[in-house]
Every structure is written in C-alpha cells, then in structure tokens.
N, C-alpha and C positions, 0 to 999 in steps of 0.2 A: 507633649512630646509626639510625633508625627509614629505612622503606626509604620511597623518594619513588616515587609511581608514574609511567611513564615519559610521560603526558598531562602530568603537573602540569611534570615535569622539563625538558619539551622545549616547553612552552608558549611562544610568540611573544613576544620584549622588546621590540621595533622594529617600526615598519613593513617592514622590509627582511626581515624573519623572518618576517613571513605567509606564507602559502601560499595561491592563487590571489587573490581579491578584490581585483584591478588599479586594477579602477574606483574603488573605495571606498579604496584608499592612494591613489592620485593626488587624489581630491576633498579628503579629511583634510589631504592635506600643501600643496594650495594652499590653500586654508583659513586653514593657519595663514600659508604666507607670504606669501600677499594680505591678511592681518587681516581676513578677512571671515568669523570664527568665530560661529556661530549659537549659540542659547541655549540650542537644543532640540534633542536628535536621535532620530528611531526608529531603530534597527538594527532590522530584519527579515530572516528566513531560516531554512533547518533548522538544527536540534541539531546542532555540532561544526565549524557553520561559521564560525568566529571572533570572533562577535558581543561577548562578553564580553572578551576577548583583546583586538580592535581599541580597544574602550570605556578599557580599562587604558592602552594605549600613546599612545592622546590625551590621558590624565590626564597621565602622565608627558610626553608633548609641551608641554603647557597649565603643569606646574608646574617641571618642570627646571629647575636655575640656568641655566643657558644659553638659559633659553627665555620666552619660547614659543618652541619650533625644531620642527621637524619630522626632524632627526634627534637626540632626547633620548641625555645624555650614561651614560647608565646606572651611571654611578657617583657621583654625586652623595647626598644624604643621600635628598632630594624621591623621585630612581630609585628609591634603595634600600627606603624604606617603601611608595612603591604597588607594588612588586614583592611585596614580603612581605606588603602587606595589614594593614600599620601605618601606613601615613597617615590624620592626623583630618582632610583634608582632602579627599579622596575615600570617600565613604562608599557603599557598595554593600546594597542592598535587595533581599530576595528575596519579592517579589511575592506568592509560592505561599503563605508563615507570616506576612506582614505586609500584608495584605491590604486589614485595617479603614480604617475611618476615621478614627481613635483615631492611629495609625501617621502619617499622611499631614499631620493637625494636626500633631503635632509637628515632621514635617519640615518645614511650613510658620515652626514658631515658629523654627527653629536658622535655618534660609535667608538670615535678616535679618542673621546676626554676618556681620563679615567673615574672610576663611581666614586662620587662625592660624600657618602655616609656610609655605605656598604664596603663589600668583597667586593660582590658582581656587580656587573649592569646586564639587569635581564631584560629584555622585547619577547612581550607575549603577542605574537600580531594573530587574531581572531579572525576566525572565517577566511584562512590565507587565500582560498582557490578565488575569491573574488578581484585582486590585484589586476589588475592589465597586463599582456606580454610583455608593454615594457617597463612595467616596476618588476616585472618576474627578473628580468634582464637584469635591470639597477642593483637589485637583490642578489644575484647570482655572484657578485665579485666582492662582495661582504662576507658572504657564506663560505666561499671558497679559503679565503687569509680573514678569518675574523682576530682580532686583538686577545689577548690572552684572558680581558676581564668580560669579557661580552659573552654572554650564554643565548641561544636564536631559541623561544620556543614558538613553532604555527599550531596552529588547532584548526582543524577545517571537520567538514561533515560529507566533503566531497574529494574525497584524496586524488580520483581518477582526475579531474580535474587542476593538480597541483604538476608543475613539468617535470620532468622524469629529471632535470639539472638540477631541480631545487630538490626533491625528494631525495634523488641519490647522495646528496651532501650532510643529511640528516638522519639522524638514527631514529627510526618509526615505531611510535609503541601504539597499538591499536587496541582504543577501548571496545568494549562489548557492554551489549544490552543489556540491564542490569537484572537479575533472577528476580522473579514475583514475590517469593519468600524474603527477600531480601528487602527488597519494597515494603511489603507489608511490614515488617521489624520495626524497620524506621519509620514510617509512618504511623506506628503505637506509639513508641519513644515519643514523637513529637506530639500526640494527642494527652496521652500522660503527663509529657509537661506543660501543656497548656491548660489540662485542666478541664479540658471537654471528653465526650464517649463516642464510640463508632459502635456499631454490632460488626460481628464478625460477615457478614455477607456485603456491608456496605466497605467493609475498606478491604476486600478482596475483590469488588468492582471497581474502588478508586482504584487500586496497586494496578489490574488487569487495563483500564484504559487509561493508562502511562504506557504501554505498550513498553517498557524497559528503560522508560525516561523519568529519572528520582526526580528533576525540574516538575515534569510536567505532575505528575503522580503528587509532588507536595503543594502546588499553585491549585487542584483541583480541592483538596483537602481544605487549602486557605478560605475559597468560594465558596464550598458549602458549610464550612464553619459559619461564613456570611448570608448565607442561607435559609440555615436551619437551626443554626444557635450551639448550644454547648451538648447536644445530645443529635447525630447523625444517623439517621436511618437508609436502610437501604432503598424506600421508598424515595427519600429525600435524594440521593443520587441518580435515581431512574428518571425524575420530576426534572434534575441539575439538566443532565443531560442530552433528554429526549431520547434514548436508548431502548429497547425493545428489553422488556424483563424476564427472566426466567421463564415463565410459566408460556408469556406470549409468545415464545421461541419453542418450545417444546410444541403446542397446540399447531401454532403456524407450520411446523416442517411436519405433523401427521395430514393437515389439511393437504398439503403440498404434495407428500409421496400418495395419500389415497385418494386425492382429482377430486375432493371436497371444493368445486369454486366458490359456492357462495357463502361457506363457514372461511375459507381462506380471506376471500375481500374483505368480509366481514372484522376479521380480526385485524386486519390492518389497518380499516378505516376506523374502529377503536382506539388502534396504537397511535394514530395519527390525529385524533381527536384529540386526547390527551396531552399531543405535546410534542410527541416524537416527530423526528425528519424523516422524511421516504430515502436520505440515502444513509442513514442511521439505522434504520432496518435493513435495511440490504445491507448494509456492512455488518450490521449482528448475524444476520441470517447467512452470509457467507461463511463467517468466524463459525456459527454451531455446527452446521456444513461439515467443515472442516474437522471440528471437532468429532462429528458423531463415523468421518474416515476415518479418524486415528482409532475409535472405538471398533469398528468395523474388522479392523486387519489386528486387532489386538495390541497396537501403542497407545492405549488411555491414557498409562501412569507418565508418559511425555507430556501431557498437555497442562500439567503444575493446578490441576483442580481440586477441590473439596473431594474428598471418598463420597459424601452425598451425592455432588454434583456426577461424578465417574459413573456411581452406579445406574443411576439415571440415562444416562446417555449410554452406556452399554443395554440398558432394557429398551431405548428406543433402536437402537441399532439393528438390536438382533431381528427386530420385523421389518429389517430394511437389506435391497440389495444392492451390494458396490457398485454395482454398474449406475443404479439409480442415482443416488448419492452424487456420486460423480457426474451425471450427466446434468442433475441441476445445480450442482458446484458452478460448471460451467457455463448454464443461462444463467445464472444471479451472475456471474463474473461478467459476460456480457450487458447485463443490466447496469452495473454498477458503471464500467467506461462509457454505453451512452447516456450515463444521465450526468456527466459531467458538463455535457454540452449540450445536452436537449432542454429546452425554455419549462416545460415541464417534465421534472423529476417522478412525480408520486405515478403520471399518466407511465411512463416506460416502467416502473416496479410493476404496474397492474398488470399492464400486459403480458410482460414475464412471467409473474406469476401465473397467468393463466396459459399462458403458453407451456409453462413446465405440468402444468395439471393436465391439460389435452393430450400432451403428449405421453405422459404417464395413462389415461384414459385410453389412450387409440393404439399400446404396443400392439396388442394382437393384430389390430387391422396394420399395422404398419409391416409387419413382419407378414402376412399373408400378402399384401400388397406387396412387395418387395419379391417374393413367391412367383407370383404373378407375371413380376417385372421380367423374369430371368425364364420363363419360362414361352415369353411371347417371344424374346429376343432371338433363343434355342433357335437355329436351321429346323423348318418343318418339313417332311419326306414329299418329294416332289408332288407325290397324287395328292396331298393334302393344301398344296397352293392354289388360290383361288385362281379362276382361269382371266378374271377382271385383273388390269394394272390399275386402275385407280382404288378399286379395295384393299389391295395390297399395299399402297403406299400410305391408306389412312391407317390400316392395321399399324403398321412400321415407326409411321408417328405416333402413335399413342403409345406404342411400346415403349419410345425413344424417351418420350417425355414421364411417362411411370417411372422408368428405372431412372433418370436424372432425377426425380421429386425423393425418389427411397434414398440418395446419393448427397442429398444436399446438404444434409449437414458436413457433412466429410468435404464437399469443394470448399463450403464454409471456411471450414480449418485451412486447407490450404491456399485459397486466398491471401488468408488472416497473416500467415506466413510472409507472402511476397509483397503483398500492397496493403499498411490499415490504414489505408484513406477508400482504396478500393473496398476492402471486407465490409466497412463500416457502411457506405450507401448496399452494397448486394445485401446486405442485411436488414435493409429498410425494403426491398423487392421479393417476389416469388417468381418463381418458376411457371409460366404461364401454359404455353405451348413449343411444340415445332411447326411455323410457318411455311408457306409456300416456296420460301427459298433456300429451306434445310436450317434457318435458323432457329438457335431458342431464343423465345421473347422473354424479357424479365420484364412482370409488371410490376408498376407502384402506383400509388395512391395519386388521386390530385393534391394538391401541395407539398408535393415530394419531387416536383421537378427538379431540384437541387442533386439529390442524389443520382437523379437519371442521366444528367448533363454528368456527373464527377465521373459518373459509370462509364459515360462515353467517349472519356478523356483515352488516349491510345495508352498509355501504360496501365490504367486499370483494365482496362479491357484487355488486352496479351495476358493480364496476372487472371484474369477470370478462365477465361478459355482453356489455358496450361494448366490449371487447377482439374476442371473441365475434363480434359482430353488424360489428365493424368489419373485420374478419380475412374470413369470410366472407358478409357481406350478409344476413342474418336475424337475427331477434327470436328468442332461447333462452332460456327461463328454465335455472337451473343448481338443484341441489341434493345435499347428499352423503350418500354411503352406508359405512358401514361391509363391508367383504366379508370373506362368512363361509366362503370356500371353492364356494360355490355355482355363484356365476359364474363363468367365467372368464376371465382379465383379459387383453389384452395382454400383449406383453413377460413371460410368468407366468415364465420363468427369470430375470429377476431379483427379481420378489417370491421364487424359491425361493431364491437365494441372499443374500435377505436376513433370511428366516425362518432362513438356519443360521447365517450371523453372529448374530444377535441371541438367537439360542437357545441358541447354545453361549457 
C-alpha cells in the first residue's frame, strides 16, 4: 500500500477536528442550524491554516444524509466520496492552472444542472486571487443570481488581491495563525499515534518553525520521522534544518552587543560548517532580536516560550540596552533584504555582523564625533575667523562632511522611505567628502559601478538630496565616485575585509 503522508492522513473530517479557528466553526455550524447558509464564502488566511479543510467539512455538512447538520455523520456514501475527493457534487478549482476565462464559462455552463447525489453543489475554487480580470468578470454574474443549489466557497492567501465585486458578494471568514500550543497538541497526538517520540525541545522548534502553519508544522514532523527514525531529537531538527541552536544564538548576540569580532566570526563560521544557511542565521538572529525586545520592555509572557527559555532571555536582556537591541534589529533586517539578491549570502551576514560590532565599539567616538560635528558648524565670534578665505572654506568643508557622516544613518532611513531601489545602492556607498563644487561625493568600491550608475538615475538622486536637505537643513547636490584606493574612506576596515572576502 503506497505511504499516506502524515498532513493528508491526519487532515480534519469535522468540525470538532480542527485545530484553532473557534470563530469560524462556531459561524459554520450556526449557519447551518439557523438555515441562514450564504451562497458565497471567502476563506482568507495563511497557508496551513485550514482554509481548504474547513471548505471540505461544510461540503460534507451541506451534503450528508443526516444533513444539512453540523455534526456530518462521516460514514455515509456523500462523507465518504468528499473525503476521498470522489464527489461530482463538490468540485474543487485550483485557481493557480485554471485560471482563464475559458475555465470559469464552463463552470458557469455546469452551475445551472442540479446536484446529482447530493443537496448542494459546492465549487471550492483555491488560490481564487490567481484568476485573471476576466474570469473575475465571468465570475461576477454567477455570484450575483447563483441557483438556489450552488454554494461559492474561494480560499485565497492574498485577499487584497481578490476585487472588491467579487469579495463584496461573499461573506468573509478570515482564518488566523494557528497558536504554538495548539501545534504542539496535535503534533503529540500525531506522534503517539504513530508510535514514534519527540523531547519536548524538538517539537517546540518543529511547532515554532510552522510559523502558525498546522500544514507545514506536520510535513516537517513527517521528514524528520524520515530522518531520524521513531525517536526525534532536538539535535535532529537543528541537523533537519540548518537553524542556528539555542546556545549558538545566546553566545552570538553577547559576541554582537560586546564588539567580540573574532569570537562572533568564529561562531558563525562553526554554524555554517555544520550545516546551517547564512540566511538561516540571520533569520534566527533577527527572531531572538526580537525576542530579547519583548524581554526588554517586559512582554516575555507574549512570545509563547518555555519559562526555561523566558528566563534566559530576560538575564541576557537585562545587560542590554534598547537602543542597542533595536539598532541591530535593524542591520540584521538590512542584512537579511540584501542577501536576497546579493550572489553571496554568508559574505553580507559577515559584514553586518561586523559592522554591528564596530559600531557598538566606536559609540563614544561617534557621539564625541558628532560633538565635534555641531560645534565646528556653531557661528564662531568674528575675532575668531581666520583672516585667510581659503582656510575657512576647508575648515567649512570638513565640518560639512562630519556632521553628514554623524547623520547618515538617519538620511539612510529616509531614503529607505522614498526610493528602495535608491536606499539599496546609497547603502552599498560612503560618504566621502565635500568637493570643489559644494558637492558630497558618495564613494563605492570598484565593482560596484551598478550601484553608482542606479545612484545617478534622477529619481534616486532628488530621493537622496530631500533626505539630505531634510536630515540636516541644506541644499547638497550628491554625485558618485568610484574609489581607486586614492582616498581614503571611512570605516577602510571594513572595505578591507570586504576586498578579502570577495577576493578569496
């Protein structure tokens, strides 16, 4: 007999079999036994949250000999075929290969028979927001005057995407992500009756990377059953994965906040030796991040963890400061968008990460620097003006350029705002000088011309400047440079340690 995978096997027959979605079995089941069943339904929600499942057990509600009921007798013939997916009387559409228009005539031609074994005739059409405007069109004058035996259910994952004529015609019940606790439940359930073990730490990292998807949460459980056999470790799912573990996440984010580079590198290029993905790490390291602000501001008991795990992260907290926290919140968040499209992934994590360590290393110089910045710019009392104009226009510029370097994460952010095709090259540049023609140069690297050309495209450039002028109150023109070694840049240890990355 061919092997059932354990999502299809352990899929919901009942309402009483779902797993969270309270709201939505309570609406369903008065529904049917108030007779005030609608003709039209959206299901909205992510992947795995029952949308399809629910759609089936209303069929079988809607057709059951005993029914309409609300608790379908599941053995009857009607059960038996929508369970198997042999009822002509529920027909299921997958949106994504049937898309046309072509498609949607036709469902409109069948619509008109009436159900040949059943009550209803239900259309489950899946992933609806894929259809084309003009099946949405074809669609719309079915919805409008449907037949008295035809029940519409869509299921989409993208409702924004569904037209506001199709939507308004149907009664919307939006699933939610399904609780951790609730995961883990059934995911024992299903381990117990198969017969195999988990420890409590590995199937609280399966339940947690389902992200609140009971799909994806029981297809990882299936793999490492395939895996690991009838006894599942925690190690075993760290191994599954490539995920960054417990302990490497605690060690990594002290490296991080105390500008430990070479125990930091260190630790990654162990995690990564082992197995793990560079953007695997960054996605853990974002998530603990995240976690150790909720620990910070005092929401632990939000984040559905172990009391182990809580306490732990409120004792690394407490030797941390919000500002910090959040400020490399924000470079891993950066990390993680350019290594979507950067050829090398592990090369942008390194550099972040030592760019988060530098910068945790250099506040005081930044913050006197900054000092500095505001205090060159101050009007100085006329007897104190040099009697030379060309000393005074280099003083001017070097001011001009201080205070834009103390400033530049903040244009950063508002770039990031108006143009992220613009933010995304300024972000591959420094801040070089103020030239002879009052301009600031932005340098970049040789083989970064890409970004220097995108820079000087006229809409990123107006979004840099307004950033610019808005960040620190003056009209700048910008322009970029290629650097050929000549000058020399800020921060030049990390252009050195990105010249050997990229070279070796």
């Amino acid at each position: 007999m061919n092997y059932i995978s354990l999502y299809r096997k352990y899929r919901s027959q009942n309402f009483d079999d779902l797993v969270g979605q309270k709201h939505i079995i309570q609406t369903l089941k008065n529904a049917i036994t108030g007779n005030r069943i609608s003709h039209a339904y959206l299901f909205t929600g992510p992947r795995g949250t029952g949308k399809t499942s629910t759609a089936r057990i209303f069929a079988k509600a809607l057709n059951c000999k005993e029914g309409p009921t609300a608790s379908p007798c599941l053995k009857c013939d009607q059960c038996k075929k929508i369970r198997d997916g042999n009822a002509v009387d529920v027909i299921e559409i997958d949106a994504a290969s049937n898309r046309g228009i072509d498609e949607i005539r036709d469902l409109r031609e069948k619509v008109r028979y009436a159900p040949i074994e059943g009550k209803y005739k239900v259309y489950i059409i899946d992933e609806v927001h894929m259809l084309t405007p003009e099946a949405f069109n074809a669609l719309l004058k079915t919805l409008e005057e449907p037949p008295s035996h035809v029940i519409f259910i869509l299921a989409t994952t993208e409702p924004q995407k569904v037209p506001i004529t199709i939507a308004s015609r149907c009664q919307r019940l939006d699933f939610e992500r399904i609780k951790l606790s609730e995961v883990k439940e059934q995911l024992l359930k299903i381990a117990k009756a198969e017969g195999f073990t988990i420890d409590e730490k590995a199937l609280d990292a399966v339940a947690r990377s389902g992200e609140g998807s009971m799909r994806d949460s029981i297809s990882l459980l299936d793999q490492l059953v395939s895996f690991a056999g009838n006894s599942i470790t925690f190690d075993d799912v760290v191994t599954l994965l490539g995920s960054a573990d417990e302990d490497m996440l605690f060690d990594l984010s002290d490296a991080l906040h105390n500008g430990a580079d070479a125990k930091a590198l260190d630790l990654l290029r162990k995690g990564i030796d082992e197995g793990r993905s560079a953007p695997q790490v960054a996605k853990d390291l974002i998530n603990h991040f995240r976690n150790l602000m909720f620990a910070k501001v005092g929401a632990v008991d939000s984040l559905e963890l172990t009391k182990e795990y809580q306490q732990r992260l409120l004792a690394q907290a407490n030797g941390m400061d919000i500002e910090s926290i959040k400020d490399i919140l924000r470079a891993l968040s950066r990390a993680e968008l350019d290594m979507r499209w950067h050829p090398h992934a592990r090369l942008v994590l390194e550099v972040a990460l030592l760019e988060v360590m530098q910068s945790r290393g250099t506040t005081e110089v930044k913050a006197e620097a900054k000092k500095e910045a505001v205090n060159m710019v101050r009007p100085a009392p006329a007897a104190a003006i040099p009697a030379k104009a060309p000393e005074v226009h280099h003083v001017d510029a070097d001011s001009r350029i201080v205070h834009i370097k103390s400033k530049w994460d903040e244009i950063l952010a508002k770039v990031k705002k108006q143009s992220p095709y613009g933010f995304v090259s300024l972000h591959e540049g420094e801040p070089v000088e103020i030239n002879g023609k009052g301009r600031l140069v932005i340098g970049f690297k040789k083989g970064y011309a890409f970004h220097k050309e995108r820079l000087d495209e006229e809409r990123n450039k107006a979004a840099v400047e307004s950033a610019i002028k808005e960040v620190i109150g003056e009209d700048i023109g910008i322009e970029g440079a290629i650097m050929d070694g000549k000058i020399v840049k800020p921060q030049v240890s990390i252009d050195l340690v990105r010249e050997v990355f990229e070279g070796g």
